[in-house]
N, C-alpha and C positions, 0 to 999 in steps of 0.2 A: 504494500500500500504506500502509493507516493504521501510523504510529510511534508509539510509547510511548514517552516522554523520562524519563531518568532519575531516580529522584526523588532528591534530593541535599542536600534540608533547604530547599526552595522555600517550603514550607507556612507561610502567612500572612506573607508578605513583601510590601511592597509594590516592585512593580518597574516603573519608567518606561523607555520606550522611541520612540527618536525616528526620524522616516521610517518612522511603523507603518501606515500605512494600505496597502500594496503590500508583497507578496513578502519577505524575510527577516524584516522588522519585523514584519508582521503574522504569519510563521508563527512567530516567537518570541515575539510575545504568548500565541499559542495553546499553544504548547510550555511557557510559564510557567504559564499559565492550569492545566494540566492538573495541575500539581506542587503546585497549590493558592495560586498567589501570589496578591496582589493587582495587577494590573495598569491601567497609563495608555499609551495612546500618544499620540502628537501626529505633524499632521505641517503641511505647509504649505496642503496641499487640505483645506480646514475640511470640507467638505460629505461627503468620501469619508472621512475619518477617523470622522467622524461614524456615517455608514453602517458602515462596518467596525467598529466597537465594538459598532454592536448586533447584527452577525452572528458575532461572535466570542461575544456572552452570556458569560453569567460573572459581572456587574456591570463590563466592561470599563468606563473612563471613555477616552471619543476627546477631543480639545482642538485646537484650532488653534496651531501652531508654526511660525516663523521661525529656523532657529538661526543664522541671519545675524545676528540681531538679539538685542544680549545682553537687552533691555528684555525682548523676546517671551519667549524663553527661561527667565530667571526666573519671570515669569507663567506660563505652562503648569509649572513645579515646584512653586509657590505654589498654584495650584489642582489639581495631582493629591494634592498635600497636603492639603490642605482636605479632597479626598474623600475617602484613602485610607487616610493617617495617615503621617508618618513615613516617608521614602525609605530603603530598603534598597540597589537595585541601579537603577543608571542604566544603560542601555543606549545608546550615541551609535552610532546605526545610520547614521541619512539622511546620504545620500551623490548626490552625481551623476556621470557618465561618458563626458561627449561625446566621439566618435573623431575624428581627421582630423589631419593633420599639422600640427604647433607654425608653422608658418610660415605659414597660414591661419587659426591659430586670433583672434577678434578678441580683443580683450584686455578687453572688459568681459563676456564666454566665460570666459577666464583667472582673472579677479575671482572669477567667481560660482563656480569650482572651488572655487579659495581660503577662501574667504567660508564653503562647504559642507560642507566637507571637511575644511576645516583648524583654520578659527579656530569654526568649529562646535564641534567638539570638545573646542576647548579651551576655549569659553566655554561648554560643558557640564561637564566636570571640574572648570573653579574653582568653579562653580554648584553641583558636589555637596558637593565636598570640601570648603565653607563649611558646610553641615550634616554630613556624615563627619566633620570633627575633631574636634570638641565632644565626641564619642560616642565616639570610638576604633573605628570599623566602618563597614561597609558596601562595597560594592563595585563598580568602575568597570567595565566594558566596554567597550573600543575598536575599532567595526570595521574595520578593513584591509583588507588585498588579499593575495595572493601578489605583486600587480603592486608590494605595497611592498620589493619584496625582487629586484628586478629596473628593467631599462627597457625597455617593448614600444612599440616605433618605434606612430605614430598615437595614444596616451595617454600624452604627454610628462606635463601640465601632471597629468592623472591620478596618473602613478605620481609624480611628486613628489608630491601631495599625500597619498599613502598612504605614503612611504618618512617622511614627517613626522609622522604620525601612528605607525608604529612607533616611531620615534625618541625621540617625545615619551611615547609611555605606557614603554615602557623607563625612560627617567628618572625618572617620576615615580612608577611602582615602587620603585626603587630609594628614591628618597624617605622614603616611607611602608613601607618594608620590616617598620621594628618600631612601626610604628604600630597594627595590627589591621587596618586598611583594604587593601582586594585591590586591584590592577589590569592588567588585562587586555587584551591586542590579540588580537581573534581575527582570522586571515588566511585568507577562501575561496579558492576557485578558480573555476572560470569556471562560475559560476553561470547555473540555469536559469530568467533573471528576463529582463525587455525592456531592462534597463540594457546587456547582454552581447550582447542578442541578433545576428544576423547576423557574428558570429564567422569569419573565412575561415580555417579549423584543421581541417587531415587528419581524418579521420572517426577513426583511431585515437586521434591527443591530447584529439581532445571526449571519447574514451570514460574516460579515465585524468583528465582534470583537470573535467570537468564534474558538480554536485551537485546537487542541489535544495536550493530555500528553508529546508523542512524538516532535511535533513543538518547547514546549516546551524546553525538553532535551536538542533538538538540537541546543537548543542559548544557553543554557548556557554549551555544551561542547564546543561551539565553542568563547563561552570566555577565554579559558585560552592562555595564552601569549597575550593576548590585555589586558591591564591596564584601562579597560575602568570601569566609577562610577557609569553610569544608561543603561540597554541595557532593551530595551523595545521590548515585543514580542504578534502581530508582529512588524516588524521594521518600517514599515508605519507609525503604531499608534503615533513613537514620535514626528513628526513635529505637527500634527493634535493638540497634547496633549499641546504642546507650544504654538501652537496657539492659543489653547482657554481658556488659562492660560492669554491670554490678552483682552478677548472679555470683555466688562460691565458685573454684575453682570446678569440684567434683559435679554440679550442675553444670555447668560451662560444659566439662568433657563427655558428660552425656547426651547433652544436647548434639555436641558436635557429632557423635557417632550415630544419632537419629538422623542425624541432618544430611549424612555420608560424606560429610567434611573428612574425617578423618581417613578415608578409603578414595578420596576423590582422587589424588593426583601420587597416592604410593600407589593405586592399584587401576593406573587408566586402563585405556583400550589403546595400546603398545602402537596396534599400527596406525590408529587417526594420528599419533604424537609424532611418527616420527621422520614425516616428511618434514614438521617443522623444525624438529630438533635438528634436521641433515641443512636446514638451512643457517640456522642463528651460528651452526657451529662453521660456516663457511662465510659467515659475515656478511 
């Protein structure tokens, strides 16, 4: 079913967006696109980003991105600039999600989480927020997890690097409170992308925590002009989350095993996972 994203004051913004070639990035270029922004993605697959900007139309501009690498990183800001004008709204999407238990995981696996996840992020928010101060505006988006607000046995190194990234845009909200400049963690749920896919989770919990790309986009275009620190998608999930952020420990792990949290990603479906794992592990 085609969406209609909110219009929210998009119109002639320029918005960058990173990990946009694949699934949430690319249906939030489109989600922006439609609100009237100007948009950039980047991602690390020079050749598919490529493609994907021109199937997106609009005048998208695709670029090749490293956000491992703070060099690469300013370079694709520096030239969506050049083409677009002036950054409005960063989006630090690109993310990766390999499953399997912490005690197999190899630790240059562990790195490249790190590396993606974490210090991505964060060598994308100094990277805006060197253009945002001068201005007094513009606005950061951080994507998260649910899994940052939790710990699902087989995405140890995962939900750390997502509990960091809420942690870290919290703070630096607070930061820039009276500054003009927004920042935002937006936190899905068990999206309908190949990062997630092969999920081992009751047919009832896919139906209650599972979204599409699109659900996605559409919260986080519909964050800009709210100043808001954690927007959880869907929007239900965040009382649910707060509240069992206060259950006992021994509640907590039972629920989790009703929920088949704890069997979801030690005990997936080997082969949905592992065309993507054959990918993140070839960068």
């Amino acid at each position: 079913m085609a969406r209609t994203p909110r219009r929210v004051g998009s119109a002639g913004r320029v918005v960058v967006i990173t990990g946009g070639a694949r699934s949430i990035g690319t249906a939030t270029a489109r989600a922006f696109l439609a609100t009237g922004a100007k948009v950039a993605i980047g991602d690390i697959d020079a050749d598919l980003v490529a493609e994907t900007a021109v199937a997106l139309g609009g005048g998208v501009v695709g670029l090749p991105l490293d956000v491992s690498d703070s060099g690469s990183f300013a370079a694709f800001l520096d030239a969506a600039e050049r083409e677009l004008g002036p950054l409005d709204v960063l989006v630090n999407n690109a993310g990766i999600m390999p499953s399997g238990l912490f005690a197999d995981e190899p630790e240059a696996m562990t790195d490249r989480i790190l590396d993606i996840n974490v210090r991505g992020v964060m060598t994308g928010t100094r990277l805006a927020l060197q253009r945002f101060v001068p201005r007094g505006s513009g606005h950061l988006i951080n994507i998260a997890s649910l899994a940052g607000t939790a710990g699902i046995p087989g995405l140890a190194t995962y939900c750390a690097s997502k509990h960091a990234v809420v942690g870290f845009t919290e703070a630096v909200h607070l930061e820039l409170a009276d500054s003009g400049i927004q920042v935002t963690a937006v936190l899905p749920g068990n999206v309908r992308t190949e990062l997630s896919a092969g999920a081992n989770m009751p047919e009832w919990m896919l139906r209650v925590t599972t979204l599409d790309p699109e659900d996605v986009a559409d919260a986080i275009v519909g964050c800009i002009g709210r100043n808001r620190p954690l927007v959880t998608v869907p929007r239900s999930l965040g009382p649910v989350i707060r509240l069992s952020s206060l259950l006992p420990y021994r509640v907590r792990r039972v629920t989790s095993e009703l929920s088949g949290m704890t069997t979801a990603f030690t005990k997936p479906d080997a082969a949905a996972r592992a065309a993507y794992h054959r990918r993140i592990r070839l960068g």
